[in-house]
C-alpha positions as YAML, in Angstrom:
chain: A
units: angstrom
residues:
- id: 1
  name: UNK
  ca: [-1.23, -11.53, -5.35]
- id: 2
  name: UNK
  ca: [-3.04, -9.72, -8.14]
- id: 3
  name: UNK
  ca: [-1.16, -6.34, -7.69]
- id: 4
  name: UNK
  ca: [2.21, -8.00, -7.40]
- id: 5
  name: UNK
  ca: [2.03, -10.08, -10.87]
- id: 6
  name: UNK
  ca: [0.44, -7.04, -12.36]
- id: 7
  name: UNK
  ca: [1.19, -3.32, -11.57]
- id: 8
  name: UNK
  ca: [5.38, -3.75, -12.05]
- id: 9
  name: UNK
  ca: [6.29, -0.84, -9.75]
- id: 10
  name: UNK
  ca: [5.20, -2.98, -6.64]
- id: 11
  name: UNK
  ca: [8.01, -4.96, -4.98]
- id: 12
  name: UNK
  ca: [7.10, -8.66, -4.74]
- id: 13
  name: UNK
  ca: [6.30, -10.06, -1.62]
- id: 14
  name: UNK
  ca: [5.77, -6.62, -0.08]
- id: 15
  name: UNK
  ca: [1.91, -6.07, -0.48]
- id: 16
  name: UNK
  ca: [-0.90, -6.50, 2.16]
- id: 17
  name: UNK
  ca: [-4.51, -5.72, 1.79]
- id: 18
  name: UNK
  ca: [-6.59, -5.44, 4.51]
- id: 19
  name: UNK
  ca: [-10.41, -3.83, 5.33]
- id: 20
  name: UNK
  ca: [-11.11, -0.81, 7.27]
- id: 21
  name: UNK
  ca: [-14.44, 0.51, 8.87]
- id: 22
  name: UNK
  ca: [-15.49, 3.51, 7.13]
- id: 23
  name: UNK
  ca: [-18.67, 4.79, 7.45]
- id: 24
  name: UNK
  ca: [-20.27, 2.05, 9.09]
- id: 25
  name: UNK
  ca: [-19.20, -0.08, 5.96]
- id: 26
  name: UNK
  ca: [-16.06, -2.85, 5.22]
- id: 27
  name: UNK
  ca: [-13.83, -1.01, 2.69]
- id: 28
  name: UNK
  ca: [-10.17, -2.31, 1.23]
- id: 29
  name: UNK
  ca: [-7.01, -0.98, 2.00]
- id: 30
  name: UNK
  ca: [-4.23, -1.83, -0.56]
- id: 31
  name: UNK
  ca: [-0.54, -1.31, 1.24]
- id: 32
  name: UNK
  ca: [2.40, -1.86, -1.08]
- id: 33
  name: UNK
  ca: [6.30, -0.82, -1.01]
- id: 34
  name: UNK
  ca: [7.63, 0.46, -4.48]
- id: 35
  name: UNK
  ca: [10.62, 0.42, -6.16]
- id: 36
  name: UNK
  ca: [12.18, 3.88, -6.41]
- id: 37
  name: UNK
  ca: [13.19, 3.73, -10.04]
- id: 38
  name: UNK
  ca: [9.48, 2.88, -11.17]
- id: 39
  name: UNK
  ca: [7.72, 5.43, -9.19]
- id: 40
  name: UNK
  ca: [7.64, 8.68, -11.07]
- id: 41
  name: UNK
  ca: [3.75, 8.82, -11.61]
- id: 42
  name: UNK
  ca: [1.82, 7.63, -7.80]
- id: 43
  name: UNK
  ca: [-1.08, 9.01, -9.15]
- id: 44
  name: UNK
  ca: [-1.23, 6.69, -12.11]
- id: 45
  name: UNK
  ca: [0.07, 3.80, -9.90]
- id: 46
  name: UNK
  ca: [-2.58, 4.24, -7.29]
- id: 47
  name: UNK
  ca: [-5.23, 4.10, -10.26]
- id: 48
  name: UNK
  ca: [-3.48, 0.83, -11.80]
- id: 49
  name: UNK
  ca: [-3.64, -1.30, -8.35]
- id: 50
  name: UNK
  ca: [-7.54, -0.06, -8.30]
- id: 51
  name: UNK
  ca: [-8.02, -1.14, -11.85]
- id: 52
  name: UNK
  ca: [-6.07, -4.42, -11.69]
- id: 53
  name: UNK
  ca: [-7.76, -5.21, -8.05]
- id: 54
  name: UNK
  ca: [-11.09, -4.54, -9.54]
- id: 55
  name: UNK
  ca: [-10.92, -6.04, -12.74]
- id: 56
  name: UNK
  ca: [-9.79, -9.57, -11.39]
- id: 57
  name: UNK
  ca: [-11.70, -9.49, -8.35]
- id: 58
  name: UNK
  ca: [-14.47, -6.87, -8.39]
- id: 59
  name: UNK
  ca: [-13.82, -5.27, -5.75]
- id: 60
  name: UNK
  ca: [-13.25, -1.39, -5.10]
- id: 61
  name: UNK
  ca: [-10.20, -0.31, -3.41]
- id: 62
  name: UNK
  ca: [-10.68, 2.39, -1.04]
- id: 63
  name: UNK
  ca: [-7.25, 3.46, -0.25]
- id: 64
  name: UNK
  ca: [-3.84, 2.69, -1.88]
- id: 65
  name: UNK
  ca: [-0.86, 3.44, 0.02]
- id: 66
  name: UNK
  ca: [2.88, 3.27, -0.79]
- id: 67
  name: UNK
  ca: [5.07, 2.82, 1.21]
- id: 68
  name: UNK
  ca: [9.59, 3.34, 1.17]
- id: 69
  name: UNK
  ca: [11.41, 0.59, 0.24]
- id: 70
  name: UNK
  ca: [12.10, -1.63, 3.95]
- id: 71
  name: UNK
  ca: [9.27, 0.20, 5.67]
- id: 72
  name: UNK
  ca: [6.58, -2.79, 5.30]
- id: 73
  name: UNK
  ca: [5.48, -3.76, 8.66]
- id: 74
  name: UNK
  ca: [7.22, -7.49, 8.65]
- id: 75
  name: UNK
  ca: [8.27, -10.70, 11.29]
- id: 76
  name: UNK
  ca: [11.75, -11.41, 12.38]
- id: 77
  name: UNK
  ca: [11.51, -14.33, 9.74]
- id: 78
  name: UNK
  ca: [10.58, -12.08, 7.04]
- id: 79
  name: UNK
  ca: [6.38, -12.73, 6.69]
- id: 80
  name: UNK
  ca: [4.38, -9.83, 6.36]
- id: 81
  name: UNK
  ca: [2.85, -8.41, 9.20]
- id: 82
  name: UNK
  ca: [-0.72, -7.83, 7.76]
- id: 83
  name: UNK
  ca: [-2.36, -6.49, 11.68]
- id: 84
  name: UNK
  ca: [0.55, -4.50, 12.09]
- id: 85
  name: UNK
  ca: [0.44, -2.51, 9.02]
- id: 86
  name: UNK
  ca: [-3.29, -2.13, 9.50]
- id: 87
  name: UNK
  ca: [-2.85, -0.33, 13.03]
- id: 88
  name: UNK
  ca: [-0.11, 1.70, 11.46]
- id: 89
  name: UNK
  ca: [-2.58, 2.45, 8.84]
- id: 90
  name: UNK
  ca: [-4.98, 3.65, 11.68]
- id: 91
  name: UNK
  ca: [-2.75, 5.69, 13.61]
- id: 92
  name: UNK
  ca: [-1.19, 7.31, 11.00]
- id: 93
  name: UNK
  ca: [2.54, 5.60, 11.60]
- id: 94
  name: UNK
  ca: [3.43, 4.06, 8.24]
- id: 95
  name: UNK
  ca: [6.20, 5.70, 6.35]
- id: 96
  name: UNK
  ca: [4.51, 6.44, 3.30]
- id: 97
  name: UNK
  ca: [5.22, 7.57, -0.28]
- id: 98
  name: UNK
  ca: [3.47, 10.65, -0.84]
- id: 99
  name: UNK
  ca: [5.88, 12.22, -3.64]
- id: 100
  name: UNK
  ca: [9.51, 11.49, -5.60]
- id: 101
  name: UNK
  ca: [11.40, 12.82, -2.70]
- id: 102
  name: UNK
  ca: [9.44, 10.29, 0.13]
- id: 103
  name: UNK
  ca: [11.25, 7.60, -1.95]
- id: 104
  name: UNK
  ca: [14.54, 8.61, -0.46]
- id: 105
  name: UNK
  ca: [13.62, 10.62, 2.76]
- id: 106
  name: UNK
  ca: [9.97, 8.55, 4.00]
- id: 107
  name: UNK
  ca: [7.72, 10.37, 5.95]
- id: 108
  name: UNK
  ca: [5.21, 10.04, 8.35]
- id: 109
  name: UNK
  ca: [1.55, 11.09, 7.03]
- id: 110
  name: UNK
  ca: [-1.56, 10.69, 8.51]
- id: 111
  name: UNK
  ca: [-3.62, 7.93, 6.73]
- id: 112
  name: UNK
  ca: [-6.62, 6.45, 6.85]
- id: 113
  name: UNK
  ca: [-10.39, 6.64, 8.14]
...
C-alpha cells in the first residue's frame, strides 16, 4: 500500500483504508498503527499519509487515524480486519494515538462521522 512504502512511521502490514458516509458523500478513512520511536510529530504524519495518498492516487483523505502498536483490528491468522476497524471507527472503540503518551498508555477517543 501507498502509505506503507512511503510515510516510514507506519508499521507494514498494519494499514486499512476504508470509506465513511459523511454528509451524504463517500469520504476515506486512512487507519494505520505506528511505531513508537517514529512518532514524535502526528500532526506532520497525518499530513504526509494525506499527501502521499493524494499524490499517487488523487484522492483526499478525510480522516487519518493512528492507532498503538497491536491495537489493529486483525483475524486469528493474522489478516487485517478491514469491517472491523471500520465499526470501531464508528463507534468510537479503536485505541488511538492522539499524543506521545497514547503510544505507551492507548486510549479510547471518539472518532469519526
Amino acid at each position: 500500500m501507498t502509505v506503507e512504502e512511503q510515510v516510514p512511521a507506519v508499521r507494514t502490514g498494519n494499514v486499512v483504508a476504508f470509506g465513511v458516509n459523511v454528509d451524504e458523500r463517500e469520504r476515506v478513512v486512512v487507519v494505520a498503527e505506528i511505531r513508537p520511536e517514529a512518532a514524535t510529530d502526528l500532526r506532520g504524519l497525518r499530513a504526509a499519509v494525506r499527501r502521499v495518498v493524494a499524490a499517487q492516487h488523487d484522492i483526499h483523505v478525510h480522516d487519518v487515524v493512528f492507532l498503538r502498536r497491536g491495537t489493529m483490528p486483525k483475524t486469528t491468522s493474522g489478516k487485517l480486519q478491514r469491517r472491523t476497524c471500520r465499526d470501531r471507527y464508528h463507534s468510537g472503540a479503536l485505541i488511538v494515538v492522539d499524543d506521545e503518551s497514547d503510544l505507551v498508555e492507548g486510549r479510547r477517543r471518539e472518532r469519526g462521522a
